[in-house]
DSSP file (Angstrom, degrees, kcal/mol; ACC not computed):
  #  RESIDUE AA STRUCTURE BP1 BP2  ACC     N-H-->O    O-->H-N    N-H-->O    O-->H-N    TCO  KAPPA ALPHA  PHI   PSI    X-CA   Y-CA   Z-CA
    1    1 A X              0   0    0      0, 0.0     2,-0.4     0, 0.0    26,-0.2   0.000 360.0 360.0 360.0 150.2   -5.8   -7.7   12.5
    2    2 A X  B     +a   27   0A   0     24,-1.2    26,-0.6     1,-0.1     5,-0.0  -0.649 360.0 177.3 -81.2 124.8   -4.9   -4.3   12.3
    3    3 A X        +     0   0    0     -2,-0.4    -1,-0.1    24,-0.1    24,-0.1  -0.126  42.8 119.7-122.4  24.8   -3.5   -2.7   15.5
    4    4 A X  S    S-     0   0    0      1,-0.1     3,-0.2     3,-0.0    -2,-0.0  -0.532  72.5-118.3 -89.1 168.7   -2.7    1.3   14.0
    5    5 A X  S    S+     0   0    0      1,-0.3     2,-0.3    -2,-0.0    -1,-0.1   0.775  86.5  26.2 -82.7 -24.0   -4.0    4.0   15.0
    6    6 A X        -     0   0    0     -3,-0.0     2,-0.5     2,-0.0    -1,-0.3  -0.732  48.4-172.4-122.5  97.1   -5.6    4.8   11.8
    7    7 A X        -     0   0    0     -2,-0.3     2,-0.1    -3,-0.2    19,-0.0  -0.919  15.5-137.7 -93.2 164.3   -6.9    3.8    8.9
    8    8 A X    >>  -     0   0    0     -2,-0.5     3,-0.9     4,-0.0     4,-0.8  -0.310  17.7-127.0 -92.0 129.2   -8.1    5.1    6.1
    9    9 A X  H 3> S+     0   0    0      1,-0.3     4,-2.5     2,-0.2     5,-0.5   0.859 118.4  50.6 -55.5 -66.2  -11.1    4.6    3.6
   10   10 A X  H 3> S+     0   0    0      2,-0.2     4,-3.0     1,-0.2    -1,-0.3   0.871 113.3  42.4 -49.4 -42.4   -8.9    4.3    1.0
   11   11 A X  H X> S+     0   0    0     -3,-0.9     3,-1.7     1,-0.2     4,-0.7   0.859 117.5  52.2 -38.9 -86.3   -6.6    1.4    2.9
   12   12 A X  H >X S+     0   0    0     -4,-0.8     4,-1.9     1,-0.4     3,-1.2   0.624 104.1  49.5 -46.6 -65.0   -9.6    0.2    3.8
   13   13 A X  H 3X S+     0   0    0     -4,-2.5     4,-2.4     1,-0.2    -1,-0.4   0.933 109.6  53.9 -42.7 -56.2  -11.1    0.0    0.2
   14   14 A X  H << S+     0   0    0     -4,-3.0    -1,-0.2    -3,-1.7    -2,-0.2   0.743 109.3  57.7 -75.8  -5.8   -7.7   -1.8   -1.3
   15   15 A X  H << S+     0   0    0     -3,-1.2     4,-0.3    -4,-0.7    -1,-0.2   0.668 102.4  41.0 -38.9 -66.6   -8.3   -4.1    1.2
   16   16 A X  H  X>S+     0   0    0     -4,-1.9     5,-1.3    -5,-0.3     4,-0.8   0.823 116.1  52.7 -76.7 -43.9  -11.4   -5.3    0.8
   17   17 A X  T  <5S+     0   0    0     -4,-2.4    -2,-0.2    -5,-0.2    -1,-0.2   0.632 105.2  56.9 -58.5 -14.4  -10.8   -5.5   -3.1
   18   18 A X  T  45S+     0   0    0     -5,-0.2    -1,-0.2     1,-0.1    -2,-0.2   0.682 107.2  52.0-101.9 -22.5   -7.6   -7.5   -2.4
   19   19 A X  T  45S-     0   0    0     -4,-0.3    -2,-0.1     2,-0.1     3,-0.1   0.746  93.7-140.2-103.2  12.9   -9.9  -10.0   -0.5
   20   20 A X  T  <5 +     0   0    0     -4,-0.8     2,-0.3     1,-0.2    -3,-0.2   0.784  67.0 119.2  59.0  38.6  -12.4  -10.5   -3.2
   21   21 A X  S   <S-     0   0    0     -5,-1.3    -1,-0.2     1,-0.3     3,-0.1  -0.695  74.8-122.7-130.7-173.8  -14.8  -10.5   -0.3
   22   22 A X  S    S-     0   0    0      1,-0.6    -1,-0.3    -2,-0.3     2,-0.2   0.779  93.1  -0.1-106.9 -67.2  -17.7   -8.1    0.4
   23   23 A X        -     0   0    0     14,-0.1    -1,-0.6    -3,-0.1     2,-0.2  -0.924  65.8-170.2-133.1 166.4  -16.5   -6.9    3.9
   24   24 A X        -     0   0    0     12,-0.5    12,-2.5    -2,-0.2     2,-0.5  -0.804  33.1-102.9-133.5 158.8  -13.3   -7.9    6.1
   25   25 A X  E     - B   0  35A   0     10,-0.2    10,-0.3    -2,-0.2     3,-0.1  -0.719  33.3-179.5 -90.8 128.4  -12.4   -7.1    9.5
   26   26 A X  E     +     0   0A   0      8,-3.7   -24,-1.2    -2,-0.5     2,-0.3   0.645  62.6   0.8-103.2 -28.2   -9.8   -4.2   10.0
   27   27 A X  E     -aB   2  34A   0      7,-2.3     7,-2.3   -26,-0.2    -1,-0.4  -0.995  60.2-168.1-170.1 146.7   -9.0   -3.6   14.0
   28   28 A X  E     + B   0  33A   0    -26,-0.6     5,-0.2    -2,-0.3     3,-0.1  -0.904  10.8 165.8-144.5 157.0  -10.4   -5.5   17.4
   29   29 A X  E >   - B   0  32A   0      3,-2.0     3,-2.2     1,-1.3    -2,-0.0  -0.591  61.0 -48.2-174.7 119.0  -10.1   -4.7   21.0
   30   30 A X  T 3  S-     0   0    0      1,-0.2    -1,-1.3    -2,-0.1     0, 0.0  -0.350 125.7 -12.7  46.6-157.7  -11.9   -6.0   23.6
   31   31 A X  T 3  S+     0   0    0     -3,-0.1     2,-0.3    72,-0.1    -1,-0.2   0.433 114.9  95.5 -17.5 -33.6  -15.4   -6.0   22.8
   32   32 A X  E <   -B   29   0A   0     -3,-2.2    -3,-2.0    70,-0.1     2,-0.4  -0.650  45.0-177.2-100.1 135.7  -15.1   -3.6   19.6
   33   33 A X  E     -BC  28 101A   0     68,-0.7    68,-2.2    -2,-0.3     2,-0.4  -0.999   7.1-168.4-106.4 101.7  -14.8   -4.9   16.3
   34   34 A X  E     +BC  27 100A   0     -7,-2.3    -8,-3.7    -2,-0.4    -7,-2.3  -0.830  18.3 163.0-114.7 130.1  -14.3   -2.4   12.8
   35   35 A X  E     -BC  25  99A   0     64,-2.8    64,-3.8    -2,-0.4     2,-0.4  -0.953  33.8-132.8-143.6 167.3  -14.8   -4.3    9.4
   36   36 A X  E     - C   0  98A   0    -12,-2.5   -12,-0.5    -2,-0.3     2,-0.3  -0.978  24.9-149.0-127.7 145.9  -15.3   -2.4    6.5
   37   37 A X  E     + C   0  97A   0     60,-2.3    60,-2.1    -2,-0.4   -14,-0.1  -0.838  27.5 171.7-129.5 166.3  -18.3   -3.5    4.1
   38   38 A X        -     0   0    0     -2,-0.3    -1,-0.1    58,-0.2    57,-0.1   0.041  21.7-159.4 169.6   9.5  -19.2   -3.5    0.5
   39   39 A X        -     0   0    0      1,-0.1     2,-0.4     2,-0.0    56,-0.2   0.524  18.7-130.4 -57.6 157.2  -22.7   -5.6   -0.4
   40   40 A X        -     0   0    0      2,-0.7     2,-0.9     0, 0.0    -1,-0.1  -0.567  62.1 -47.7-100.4  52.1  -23.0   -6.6   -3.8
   41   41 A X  S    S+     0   0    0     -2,-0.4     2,-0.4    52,-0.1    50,-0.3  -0.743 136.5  40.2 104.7 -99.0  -26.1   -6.0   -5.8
   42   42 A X  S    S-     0   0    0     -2,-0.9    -2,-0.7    47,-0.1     2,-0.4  -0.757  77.0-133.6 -99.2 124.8  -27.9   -7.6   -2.5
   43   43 A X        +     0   0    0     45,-0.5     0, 0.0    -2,-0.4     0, 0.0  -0.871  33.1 175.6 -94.1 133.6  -27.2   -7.1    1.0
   44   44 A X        +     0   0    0     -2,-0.4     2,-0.4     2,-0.0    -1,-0.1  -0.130  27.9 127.9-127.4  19.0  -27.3  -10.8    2.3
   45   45 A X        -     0   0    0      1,-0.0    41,-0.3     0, 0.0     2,-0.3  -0.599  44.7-144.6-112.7-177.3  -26.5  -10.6    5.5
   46   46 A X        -     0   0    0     -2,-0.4    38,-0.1     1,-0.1    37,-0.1  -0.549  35.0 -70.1 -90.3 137.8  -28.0  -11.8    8.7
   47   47 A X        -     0   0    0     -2,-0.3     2,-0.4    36,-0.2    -1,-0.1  -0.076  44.3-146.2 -25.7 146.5  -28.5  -10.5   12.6
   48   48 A X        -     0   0    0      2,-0.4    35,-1.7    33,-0.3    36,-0.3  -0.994  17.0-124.7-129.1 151.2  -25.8  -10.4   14.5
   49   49 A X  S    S+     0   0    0     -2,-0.4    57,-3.8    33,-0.3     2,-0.2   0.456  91.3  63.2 -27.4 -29.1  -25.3  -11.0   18.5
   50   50 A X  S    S-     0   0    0     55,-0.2    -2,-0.4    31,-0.1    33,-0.3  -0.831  93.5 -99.8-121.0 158.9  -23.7   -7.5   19.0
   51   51 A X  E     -D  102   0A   0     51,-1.0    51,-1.0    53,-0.3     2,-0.4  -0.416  46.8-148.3 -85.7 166.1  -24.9   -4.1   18.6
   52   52 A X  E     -DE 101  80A   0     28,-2.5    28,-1.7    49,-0.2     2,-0.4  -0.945  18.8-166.3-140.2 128.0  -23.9   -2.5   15.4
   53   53 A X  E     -DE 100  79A   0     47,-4.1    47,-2.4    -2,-0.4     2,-0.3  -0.940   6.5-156.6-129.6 157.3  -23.1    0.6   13.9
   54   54 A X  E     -DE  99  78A   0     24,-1.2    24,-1.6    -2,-0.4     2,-0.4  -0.993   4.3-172.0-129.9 113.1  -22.7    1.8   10.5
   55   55 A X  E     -DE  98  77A   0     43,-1.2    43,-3.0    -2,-0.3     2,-1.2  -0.980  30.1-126.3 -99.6 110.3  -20.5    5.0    9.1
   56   56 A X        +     0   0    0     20,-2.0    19,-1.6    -2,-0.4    20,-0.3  -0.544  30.5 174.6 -37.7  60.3  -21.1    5.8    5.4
   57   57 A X        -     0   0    0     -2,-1.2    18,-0.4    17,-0.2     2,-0.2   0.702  68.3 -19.4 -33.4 -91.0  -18.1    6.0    3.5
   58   58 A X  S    S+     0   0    0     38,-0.5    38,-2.5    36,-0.2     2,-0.2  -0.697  96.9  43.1-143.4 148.8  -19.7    6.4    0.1
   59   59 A X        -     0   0    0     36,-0.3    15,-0.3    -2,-0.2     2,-0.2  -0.614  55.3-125.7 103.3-171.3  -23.1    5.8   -1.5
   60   60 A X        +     0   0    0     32,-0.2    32,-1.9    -2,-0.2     2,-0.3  -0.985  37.7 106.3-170.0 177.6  -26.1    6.3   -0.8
   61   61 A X  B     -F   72   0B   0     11,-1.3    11,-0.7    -2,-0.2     2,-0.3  -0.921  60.6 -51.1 149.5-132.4  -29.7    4.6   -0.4
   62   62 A X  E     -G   89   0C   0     27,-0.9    27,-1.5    -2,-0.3     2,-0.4  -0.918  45.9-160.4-137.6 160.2  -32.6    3.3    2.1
   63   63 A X  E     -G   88   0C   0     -2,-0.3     7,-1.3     7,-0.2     2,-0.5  -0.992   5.2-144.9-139.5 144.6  -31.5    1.0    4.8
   64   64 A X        +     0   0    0     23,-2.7     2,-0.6    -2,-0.4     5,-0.2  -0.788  26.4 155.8-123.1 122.4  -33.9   -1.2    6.7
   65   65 A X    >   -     0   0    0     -2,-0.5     3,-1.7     1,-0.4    21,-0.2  -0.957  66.6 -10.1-154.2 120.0  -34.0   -2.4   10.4
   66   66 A X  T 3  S-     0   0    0     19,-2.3     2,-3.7    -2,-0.6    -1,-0.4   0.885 127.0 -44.0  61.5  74.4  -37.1   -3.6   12.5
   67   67 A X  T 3  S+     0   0    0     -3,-0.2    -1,-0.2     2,-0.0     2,-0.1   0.043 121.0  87.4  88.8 -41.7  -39.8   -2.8   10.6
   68   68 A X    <   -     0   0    0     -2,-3.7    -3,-0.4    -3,-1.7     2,-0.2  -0.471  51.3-160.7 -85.8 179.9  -38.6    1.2    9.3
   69   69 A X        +     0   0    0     -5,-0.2     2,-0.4    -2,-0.1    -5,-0.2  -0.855  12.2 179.4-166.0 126.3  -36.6    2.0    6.5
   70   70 A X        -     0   0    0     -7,-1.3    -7,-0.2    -2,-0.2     2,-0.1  -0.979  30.3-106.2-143.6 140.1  -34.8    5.3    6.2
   71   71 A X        -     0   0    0     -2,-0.4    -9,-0.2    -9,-0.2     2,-0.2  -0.287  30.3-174.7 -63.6 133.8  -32.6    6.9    3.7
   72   72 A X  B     -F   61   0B   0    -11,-0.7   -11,-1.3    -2,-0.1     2,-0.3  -0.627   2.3-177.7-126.3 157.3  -28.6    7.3    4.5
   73   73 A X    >   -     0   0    0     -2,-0.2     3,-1.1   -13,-0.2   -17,-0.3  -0.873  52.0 -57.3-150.6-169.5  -26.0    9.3    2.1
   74   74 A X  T 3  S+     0   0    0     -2,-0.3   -16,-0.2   -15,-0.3   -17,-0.2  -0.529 129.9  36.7 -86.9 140.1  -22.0    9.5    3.0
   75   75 A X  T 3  S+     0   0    0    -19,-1.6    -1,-0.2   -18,-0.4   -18,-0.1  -0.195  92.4 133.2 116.6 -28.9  -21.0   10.9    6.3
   76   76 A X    <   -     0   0    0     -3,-1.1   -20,-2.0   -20,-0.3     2,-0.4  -0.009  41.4-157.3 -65.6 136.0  -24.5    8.9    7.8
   77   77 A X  E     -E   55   0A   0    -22,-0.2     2,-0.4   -21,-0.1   -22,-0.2  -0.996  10.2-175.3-123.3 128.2  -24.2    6.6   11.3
   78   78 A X  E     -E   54   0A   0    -24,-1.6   -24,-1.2    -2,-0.4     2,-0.4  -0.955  11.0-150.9-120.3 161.2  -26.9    4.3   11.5
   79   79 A X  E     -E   53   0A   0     -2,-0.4     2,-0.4   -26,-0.2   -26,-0.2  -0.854  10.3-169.1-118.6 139.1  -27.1    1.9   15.0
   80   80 A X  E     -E   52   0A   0    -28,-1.7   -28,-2.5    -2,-0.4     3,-0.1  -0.998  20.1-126.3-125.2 103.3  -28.6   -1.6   14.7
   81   81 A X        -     0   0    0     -2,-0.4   -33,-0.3   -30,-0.2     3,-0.3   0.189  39.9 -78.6 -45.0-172.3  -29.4   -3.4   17.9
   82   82 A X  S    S+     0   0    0      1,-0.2     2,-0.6    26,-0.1   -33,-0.3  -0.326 117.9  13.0 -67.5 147.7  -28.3   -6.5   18.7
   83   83 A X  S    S+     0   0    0    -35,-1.7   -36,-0.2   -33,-0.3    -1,-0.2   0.667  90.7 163.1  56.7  -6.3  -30.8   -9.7   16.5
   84   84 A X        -     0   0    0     -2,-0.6     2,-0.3   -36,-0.3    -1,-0.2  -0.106  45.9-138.5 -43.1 105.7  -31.9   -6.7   14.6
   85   85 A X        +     0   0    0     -2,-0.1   -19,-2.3   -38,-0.1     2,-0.2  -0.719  55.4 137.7 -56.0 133.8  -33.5   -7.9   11.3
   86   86 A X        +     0   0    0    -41,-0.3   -21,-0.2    -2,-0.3   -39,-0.1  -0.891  19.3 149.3-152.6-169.8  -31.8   -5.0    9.0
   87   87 A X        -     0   0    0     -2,-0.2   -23,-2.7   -43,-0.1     2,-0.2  -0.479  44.8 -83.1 153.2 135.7  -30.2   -4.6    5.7
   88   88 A X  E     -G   63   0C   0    -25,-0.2   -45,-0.5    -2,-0.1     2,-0.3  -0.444  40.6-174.5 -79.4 150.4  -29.6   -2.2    2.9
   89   89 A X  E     +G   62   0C   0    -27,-1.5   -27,-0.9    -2,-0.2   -47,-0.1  -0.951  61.2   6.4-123.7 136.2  -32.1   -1.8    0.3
   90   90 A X  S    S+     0   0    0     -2,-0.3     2,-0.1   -29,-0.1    -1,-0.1   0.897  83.6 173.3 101.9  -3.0  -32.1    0.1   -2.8
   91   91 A X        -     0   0    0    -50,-0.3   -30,-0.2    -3,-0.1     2,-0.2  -0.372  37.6-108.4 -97.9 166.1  -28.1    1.5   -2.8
   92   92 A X    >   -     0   0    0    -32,-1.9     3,-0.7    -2,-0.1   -32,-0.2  -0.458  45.3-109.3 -68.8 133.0  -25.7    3.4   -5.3
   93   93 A X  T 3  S+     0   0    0      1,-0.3     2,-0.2    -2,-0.2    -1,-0.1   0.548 115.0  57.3 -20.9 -41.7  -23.1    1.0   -6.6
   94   94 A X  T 3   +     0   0    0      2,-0.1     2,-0.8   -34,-0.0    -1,-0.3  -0.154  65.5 143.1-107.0  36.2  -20.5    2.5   -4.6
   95   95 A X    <   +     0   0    0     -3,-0.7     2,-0.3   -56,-0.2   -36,-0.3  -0.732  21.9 170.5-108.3 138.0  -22.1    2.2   -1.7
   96   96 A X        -     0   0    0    -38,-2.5   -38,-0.5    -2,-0.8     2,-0.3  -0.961   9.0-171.7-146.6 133.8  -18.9    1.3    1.2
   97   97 A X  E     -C   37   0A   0    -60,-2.1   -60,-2.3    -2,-0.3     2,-0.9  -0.995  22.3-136.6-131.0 129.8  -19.7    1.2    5.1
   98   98 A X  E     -CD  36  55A   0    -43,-3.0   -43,-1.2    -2,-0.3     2,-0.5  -0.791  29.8-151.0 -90.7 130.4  -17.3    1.0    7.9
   99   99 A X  E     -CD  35  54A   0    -64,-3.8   -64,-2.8    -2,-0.9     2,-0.4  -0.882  16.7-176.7-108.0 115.7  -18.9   -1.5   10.2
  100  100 A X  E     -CD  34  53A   0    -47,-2.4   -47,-4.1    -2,-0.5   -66,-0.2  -0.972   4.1-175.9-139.8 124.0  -18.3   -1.4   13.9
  101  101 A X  E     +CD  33  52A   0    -68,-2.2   -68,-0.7    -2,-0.4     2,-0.2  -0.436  18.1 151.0-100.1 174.3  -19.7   -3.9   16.5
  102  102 A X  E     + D   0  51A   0    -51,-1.0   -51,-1.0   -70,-0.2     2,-0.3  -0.893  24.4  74.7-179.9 160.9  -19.2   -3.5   20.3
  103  103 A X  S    S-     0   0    0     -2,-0.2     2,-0.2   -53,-0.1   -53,-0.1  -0.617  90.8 -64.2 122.4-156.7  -21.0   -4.4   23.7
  104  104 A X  S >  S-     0   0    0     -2,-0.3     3,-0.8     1,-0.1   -53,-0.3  -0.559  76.9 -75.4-132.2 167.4  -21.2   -7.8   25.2
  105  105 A X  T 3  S+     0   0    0      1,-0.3   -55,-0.2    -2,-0.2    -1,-0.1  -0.516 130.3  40.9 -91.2 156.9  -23.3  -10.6   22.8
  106  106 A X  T 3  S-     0   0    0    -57,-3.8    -1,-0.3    -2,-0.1   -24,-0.1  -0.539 122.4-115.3  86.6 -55.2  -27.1  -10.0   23.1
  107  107 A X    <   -     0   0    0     -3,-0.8    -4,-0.1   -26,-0.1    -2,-0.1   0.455  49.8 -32.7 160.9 158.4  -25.8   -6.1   22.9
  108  108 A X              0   0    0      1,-0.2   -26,-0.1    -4,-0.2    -6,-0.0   0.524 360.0 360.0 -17.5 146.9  -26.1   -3.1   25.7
  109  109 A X              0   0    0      0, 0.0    -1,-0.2     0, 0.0     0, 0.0   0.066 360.0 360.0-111.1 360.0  -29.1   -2.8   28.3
């Protein structure tokens, strides 16, 4: 796990390509988590236990969580409770997210 003080889309990007995986975990401390993400075609993943936020790198598209669904471009934070049914729908090819969890499981009151 990554313990700098920074890094960088582009790190971040050769990274993820190097782990042939759609997203990897970059940096922890305590509670907070940063992975960086990449979906494929289909976002397949599932709720997760902690609340969740999402930074656009690049792309663009509708994202869906609980019942709305609202359109994101690069530079966008969207927040995902905790068990949140979400997912993107709908995205640009390019579309790269840094993904950062935090809060205690079950996520913040």
């Amino acid at each position: 796990m990554n313990s700098e003080l920074k890094i960088s889309a582009t790190e971040a990007l050769q990274k993820l390509k190097d782990s042939g995986k759609e997203f990897i975990p970059l940096f922890s401390r305590g509670s907070l988590a940063v992975e960086v993400y990449r979906p494929d075609k289909t976002d397949k993943q599932q709720p997760h236990d902690k609340d969740e936020v999402y930074v656009i790198i690049s792309g663009e598209g509708n994202f869906y969580c609980e019942g709305r669904s609202v359109s994101f471009k690069q530079g966008d934070f969207l927040f995902v409770p905790a068990r949140a049914e979400h997912r993107f729908i709908s995205f640009t090819e390019d579309l790269l997210a840094w993904v950062i969890f935090y809060g205690p499981q079950g996520g913040e009151q």
